[in-house]
N, C-alpha and C positions, 0 to 999 in steps of 0.2 A: 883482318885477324889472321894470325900466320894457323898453318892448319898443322897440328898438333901430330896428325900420324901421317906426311908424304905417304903418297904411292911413290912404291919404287921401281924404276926402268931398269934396274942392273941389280944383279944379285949382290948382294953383301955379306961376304962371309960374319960370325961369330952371332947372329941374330936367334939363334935354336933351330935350322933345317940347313941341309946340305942342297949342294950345289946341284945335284940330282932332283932334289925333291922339287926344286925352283923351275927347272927345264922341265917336268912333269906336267905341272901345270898350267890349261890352260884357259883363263878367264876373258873371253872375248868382248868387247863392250855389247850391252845391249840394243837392241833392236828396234826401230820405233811400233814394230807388232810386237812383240814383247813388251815393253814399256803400257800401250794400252791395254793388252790384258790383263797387267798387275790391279789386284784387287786392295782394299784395307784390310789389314788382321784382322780385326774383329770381324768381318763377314765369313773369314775362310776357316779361321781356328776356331775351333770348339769353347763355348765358357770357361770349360774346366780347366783351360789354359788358365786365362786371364784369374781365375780363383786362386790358381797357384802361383800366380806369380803376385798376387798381395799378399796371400800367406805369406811369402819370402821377406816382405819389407819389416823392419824393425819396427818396434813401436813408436805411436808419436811420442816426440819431446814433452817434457813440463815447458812451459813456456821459460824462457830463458832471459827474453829481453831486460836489461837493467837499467831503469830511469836513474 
């Protein structure tokens, strides 16, 4: 499956941030101690996350399927 959003190695101008902003930052791969201490959402965020982010979802459909 070709991967829809490349990481990119080289800046490319016209994408929405300047050439500045791309030299700024910087994202170093992770760690294999950082990688273990990564925990699941739902142990670290609070419910009222998770409440709000089903409020966000639309309603279900009427069933749509057509025999």
């Amino acid at each position: 499956m070709k991967d829809r959003h490349p990481t990119l190695k080289e800046f490319q101008p016209g994408r929405g941030y300047k050439k500045a902003d791309w030299d700024a930052v910087d994202s170093p791969e992770l760690t294999d101690e950082e990688l273990a201490r990564m925990r699941p959402a739902r142990e670290v965020l609070p419910p009222e996350f998770f409440r709000s982010l089903d409020a966000m979802r639309r309603p279900q459909a009427k069933k749509t399927k057509v025999k």
